[in-house]
C-alpha positions in Angstrom: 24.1 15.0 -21.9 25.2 11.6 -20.4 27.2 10.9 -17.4 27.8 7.7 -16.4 27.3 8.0 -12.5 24.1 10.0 -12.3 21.9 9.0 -9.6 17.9 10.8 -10.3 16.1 10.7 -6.6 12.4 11.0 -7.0 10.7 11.8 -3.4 9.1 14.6 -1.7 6.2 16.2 -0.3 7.0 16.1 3.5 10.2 15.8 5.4 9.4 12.1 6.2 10.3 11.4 2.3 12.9 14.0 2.4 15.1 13.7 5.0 15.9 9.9 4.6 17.1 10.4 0.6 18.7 13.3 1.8 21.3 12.2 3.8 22.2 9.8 1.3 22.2 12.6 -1.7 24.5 14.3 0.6 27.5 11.1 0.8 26.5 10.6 -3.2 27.2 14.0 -3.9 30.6 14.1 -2.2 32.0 11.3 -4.0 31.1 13.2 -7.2 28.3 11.5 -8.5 25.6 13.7 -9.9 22.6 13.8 -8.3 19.3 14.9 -10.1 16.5 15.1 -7.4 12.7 15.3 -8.7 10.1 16.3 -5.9 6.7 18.4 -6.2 8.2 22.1 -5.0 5.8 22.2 -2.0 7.0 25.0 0.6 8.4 22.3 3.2 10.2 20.6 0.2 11.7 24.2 -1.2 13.2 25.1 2.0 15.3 22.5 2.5 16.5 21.3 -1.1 17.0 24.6 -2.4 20.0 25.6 -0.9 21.3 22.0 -2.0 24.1 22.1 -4.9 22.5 19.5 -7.0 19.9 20.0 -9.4 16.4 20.2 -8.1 13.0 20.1 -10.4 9.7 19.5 -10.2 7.3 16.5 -11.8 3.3 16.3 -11.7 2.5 14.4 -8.6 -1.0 14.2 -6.5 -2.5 11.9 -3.9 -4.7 9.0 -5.2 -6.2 7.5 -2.1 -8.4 9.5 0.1 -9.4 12.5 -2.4 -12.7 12.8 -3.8 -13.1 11.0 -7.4 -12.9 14.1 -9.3 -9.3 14.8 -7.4 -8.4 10.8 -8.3 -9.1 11.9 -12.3 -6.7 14.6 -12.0 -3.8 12.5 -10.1 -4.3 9.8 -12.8 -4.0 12.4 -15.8 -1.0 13.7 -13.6 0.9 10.2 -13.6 0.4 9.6 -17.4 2.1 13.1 -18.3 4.6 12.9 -15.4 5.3 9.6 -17.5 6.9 11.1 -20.2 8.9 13.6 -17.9 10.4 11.0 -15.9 11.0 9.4 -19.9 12.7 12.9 -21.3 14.9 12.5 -17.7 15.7 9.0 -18.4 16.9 9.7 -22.3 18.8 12.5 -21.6 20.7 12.1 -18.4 20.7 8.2 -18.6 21.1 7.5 -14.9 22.5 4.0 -13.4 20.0 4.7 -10.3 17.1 5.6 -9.8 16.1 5.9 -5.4 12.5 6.1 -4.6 11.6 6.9 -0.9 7.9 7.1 -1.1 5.5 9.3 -1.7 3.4 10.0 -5.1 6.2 11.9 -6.6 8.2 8.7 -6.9 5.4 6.7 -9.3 5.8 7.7 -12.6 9.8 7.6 -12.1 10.0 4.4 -10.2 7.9 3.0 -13.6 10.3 4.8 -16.0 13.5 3.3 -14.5 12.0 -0.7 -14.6 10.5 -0.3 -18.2 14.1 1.2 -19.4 16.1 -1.1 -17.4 17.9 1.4 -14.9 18.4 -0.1 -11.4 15.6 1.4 -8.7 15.6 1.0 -5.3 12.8 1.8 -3.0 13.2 3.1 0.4 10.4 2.7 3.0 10.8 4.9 6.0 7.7 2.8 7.8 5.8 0.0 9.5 3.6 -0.2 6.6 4.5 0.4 3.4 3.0 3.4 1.7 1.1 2.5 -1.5 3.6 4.2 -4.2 6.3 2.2 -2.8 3.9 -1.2 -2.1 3.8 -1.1 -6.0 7.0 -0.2 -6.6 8.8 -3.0 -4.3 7.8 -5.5 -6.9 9.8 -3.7 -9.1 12.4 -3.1 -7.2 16.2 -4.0 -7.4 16.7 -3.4 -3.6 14.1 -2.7 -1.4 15.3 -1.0 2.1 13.3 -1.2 5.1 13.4 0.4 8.7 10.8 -1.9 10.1 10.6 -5.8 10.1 8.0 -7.4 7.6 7.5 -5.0 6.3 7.1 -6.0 2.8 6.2 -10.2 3.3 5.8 -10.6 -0.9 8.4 -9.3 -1.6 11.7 -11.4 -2.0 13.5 -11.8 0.8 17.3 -11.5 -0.9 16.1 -7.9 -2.3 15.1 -6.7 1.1 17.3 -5.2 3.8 16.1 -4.6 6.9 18.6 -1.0 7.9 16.5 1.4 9.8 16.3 5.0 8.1 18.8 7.6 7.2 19.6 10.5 9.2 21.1 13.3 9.0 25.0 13.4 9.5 24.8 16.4 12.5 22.4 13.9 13.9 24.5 10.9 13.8 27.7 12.9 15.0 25.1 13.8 18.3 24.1 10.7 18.6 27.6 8.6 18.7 28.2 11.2 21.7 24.8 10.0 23.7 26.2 6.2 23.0 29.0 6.8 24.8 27.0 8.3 28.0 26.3 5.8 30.5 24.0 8.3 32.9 20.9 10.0 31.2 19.8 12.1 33.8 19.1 16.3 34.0 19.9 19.1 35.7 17.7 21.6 36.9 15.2 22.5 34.5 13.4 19.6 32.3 13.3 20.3 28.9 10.4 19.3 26.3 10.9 19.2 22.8 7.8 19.2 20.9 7.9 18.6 17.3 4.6 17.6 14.8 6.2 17.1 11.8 8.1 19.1 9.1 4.4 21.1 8.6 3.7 20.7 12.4 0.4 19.3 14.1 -2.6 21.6 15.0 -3.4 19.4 18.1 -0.7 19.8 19.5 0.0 23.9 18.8 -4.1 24.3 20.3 -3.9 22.1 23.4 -0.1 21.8 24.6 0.0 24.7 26.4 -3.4 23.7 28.3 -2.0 20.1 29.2 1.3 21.1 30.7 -0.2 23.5 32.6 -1.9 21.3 34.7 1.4 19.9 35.3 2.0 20.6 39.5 5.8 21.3 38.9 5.3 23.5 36.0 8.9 26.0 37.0 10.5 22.5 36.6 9.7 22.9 33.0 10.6 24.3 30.2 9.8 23.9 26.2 10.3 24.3 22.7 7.9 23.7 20.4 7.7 24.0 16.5 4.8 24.7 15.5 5.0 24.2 11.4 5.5 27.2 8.9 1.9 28.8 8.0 0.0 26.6 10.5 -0.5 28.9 13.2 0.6 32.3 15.2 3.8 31.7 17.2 3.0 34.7 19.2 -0.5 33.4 20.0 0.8 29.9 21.1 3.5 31.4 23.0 0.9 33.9 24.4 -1.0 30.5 25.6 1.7 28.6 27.2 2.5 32.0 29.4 -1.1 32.2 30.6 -0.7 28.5 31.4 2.7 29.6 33.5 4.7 27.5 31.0 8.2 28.8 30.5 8.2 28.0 26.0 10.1 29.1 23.0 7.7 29.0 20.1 9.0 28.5 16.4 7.8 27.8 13.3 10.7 25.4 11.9 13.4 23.9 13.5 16.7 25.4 12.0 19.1 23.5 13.5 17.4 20.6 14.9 20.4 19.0 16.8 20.7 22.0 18.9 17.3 21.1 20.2 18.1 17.4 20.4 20.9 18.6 22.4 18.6 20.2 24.9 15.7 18.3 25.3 15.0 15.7 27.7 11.5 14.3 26.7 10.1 15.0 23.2 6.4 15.4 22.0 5.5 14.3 18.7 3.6 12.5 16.0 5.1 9.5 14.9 6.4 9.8 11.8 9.4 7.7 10.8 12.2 9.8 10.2 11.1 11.2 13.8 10.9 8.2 15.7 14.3 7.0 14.2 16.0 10.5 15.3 14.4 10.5 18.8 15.6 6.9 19.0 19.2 7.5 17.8 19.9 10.5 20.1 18.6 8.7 23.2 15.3 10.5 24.3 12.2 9.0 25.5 8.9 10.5 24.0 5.6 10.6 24.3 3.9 9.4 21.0 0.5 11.0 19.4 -0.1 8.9 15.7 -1.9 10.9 13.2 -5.8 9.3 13.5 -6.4 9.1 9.9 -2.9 8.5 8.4 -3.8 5.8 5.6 -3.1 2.4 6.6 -2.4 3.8 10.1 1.1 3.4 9.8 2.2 6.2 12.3 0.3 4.1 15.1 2.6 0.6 13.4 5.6 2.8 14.0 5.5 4.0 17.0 3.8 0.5 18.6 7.6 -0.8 18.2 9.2 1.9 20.0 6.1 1.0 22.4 7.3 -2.1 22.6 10.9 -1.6 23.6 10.3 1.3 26.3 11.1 3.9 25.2 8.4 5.6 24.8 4.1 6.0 25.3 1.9 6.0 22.7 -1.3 8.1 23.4 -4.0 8.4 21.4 -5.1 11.2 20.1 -8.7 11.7 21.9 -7.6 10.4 25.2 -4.1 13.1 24.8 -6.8 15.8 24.4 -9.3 15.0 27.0 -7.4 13.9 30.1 -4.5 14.7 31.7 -2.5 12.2 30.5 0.5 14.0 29.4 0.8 15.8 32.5 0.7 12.7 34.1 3.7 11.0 31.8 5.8 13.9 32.1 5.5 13.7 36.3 6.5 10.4 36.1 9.8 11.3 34.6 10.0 14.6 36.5 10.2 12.3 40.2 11.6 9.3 38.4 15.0 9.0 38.0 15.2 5.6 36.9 12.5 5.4 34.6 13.8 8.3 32.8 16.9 6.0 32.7 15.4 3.1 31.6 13.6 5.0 28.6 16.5 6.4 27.1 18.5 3.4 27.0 15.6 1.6 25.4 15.0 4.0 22.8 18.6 3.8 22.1 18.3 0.1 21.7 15.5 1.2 19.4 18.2 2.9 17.3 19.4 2.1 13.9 22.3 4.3 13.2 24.2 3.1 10.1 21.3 2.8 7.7 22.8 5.8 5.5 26.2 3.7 5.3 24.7 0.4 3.9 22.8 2.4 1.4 25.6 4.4 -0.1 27.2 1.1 -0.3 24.8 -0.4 -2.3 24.4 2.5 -4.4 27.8 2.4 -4.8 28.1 -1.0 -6.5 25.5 0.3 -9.4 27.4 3.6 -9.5 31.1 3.1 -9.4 
């Protein structure tokens, strides 16, 4: 079967991979290009490309750095027969792009499309690149970046600096909070707390104890996702009630923008599709980095938003010992202008048309 516009998108694993190609699979797909997405069919991934009207299937993919040599055997035998998958795709479908957005999923297909020619671009959602797409940017026909320098080897007319893709309800809610010029709240300050499409166990076992030592604590009010599988939403909500914190517990985030459109202050890792949401919509956050992300690059990404004001950056030991967030979140809660101040500079933070100058480069390999 040929068509001349097919478009295969290897990426998956966790929403950080996911929701950036995504929002791009979504424009593609409406001007009738076919789209052929290849991911690993975790849970997180399952849930939110099923319902998608494209063809979905799964390649052999496994994590090479920081497994145990045995595990590295397996990922390696895993690439070389994921190799003549991403081949059979190649042959049959002949694609005129391939999109990578990270993520071991991507190898054996980002190899595939340079050794038969078809045009790849590589997307990296981070500070620091991710070692999939570190290889693959030296392959790469266009290499799309949120972050500045990101990728110093690599040729600098293949590399555009856009910021990441969101998702279209996102950007419609976040055109509305450019046009506000007061960020301000009324009555009862809302926390949005969010670790990740698979959620973060430090924050679903010690939120509920940190804003309780918060003095104003009927001032407050949260909602917290708390990942699918990860832990008990009753016992978490049971925790913030003996704390005296008002909560709505859930395990996934349906509709995301209704949340956005609540919150005042968000509490999350720092994942990049996160930080470029909480940035487009205006809020002002308070950052944990995962510890032992490899090459650190949640702490990278969310030392930039540091860096503007528009958000704190705690690490993860002090945000479990002290009081810290408490703290944070009383500064906001008596602070009318710092509140102010935040928002506007994760706004400034904000790269909202990344999606737009990546369907038009797609465009121009598939029109």
């Amino acid at each position: 079967m040929k068509d001349s516009s097919t478009c295969i998108i290897a990426a998956g694993g966790t929403g950080g991979h996911i929701y950036p190609a995504l929002a791009v699979a979504k424009k593609l797909h409406h001007s009738a290009h076919r789209i052929i997405w290849l991911g690993a069919k975790t849970a997180v991934e399952r849930k939110i490309l099923d319902p998608m009207p494209w063809q979905y299937d799964a390649i052999q993919a496994a994590p090479f750095r920081g497994v145990s040599w045995h595990r590295k055997i397996f990922a390696i035998i895993g690439v070389i027969k994921s190799l003549f998958t991403c081949l059979q795709y190649i042959l049959r479908y002949r694609p005129k792009l391939v999109i990578v957005t990270g993520g071991y999923v991507g190898l054996s297909m980002g190899l595939i499309a340079k050794l038969t020619w078809v045009p790849l671009f590589v997307c990296e959602q981070n500070a620091k690149p991710g070692t999939v797409n570190k290889l693959l940017s030296y392959l790469a026909d266009r290499v799309f970046t949120a972050y500045p320098g990101v990728f110093p080897n690599v040729k600098k007319d293949l590399v555009i600096e856009c910021g990441n893709p969101i998702r279209d309800d996102i950007a419609s809610y976040a055109q509305i909070r450019a046009e506000q010029k007061v960020f301000a709240w009324d009555g009862v300050f809302t926390i949005m707390v969010m670790g990740g499409s698979q959620g973060a166990e430090i924050l679903n076992k010690n939120l509920p104890r940190l804003l309780g030592m918060i003095a104003d604590k009927e001032r407050v009010h949260v909602i917290h996702q708390c990942g699918k599988g990860k832990s008990n939403p009753t016992e978490i909500s049971a925790a913030y009630k003996k704390y005296g914190i008002q909560a709505q517990v859930l395990e996934y985030y349906d509709n995301i923008v209704d949340v956005y459109q609540k919150a005042h202050l968000v509490i999350s890792r720092a994942g990049a599709s996160s930080l470029s949401e909480i940035s487009a919509v205006a809020l002002p956050s308070i950052l944990i980095p995962l510890p032992h992300a490899i090459d650190d690059h949640q702490n990278a990404n969310a030392k930039h938003l540091e860096d503007k004001g528009g958000c704190w950056v705690v690490p993860e030991r002090r945000f479990v010992e002290e009081n810290i967030c408490a703290n944070l979140i009383t500064v906001l809660l008596n602070n009318t202008g710092r509140y102010q101040r935040m928002c506007q500079a994760a706004q400034s933070f904000s790269k909202t048309n990344a999606t737009e100058i990546l369907l038009k480069n797609c465009n121009e390999y598939l029109s």
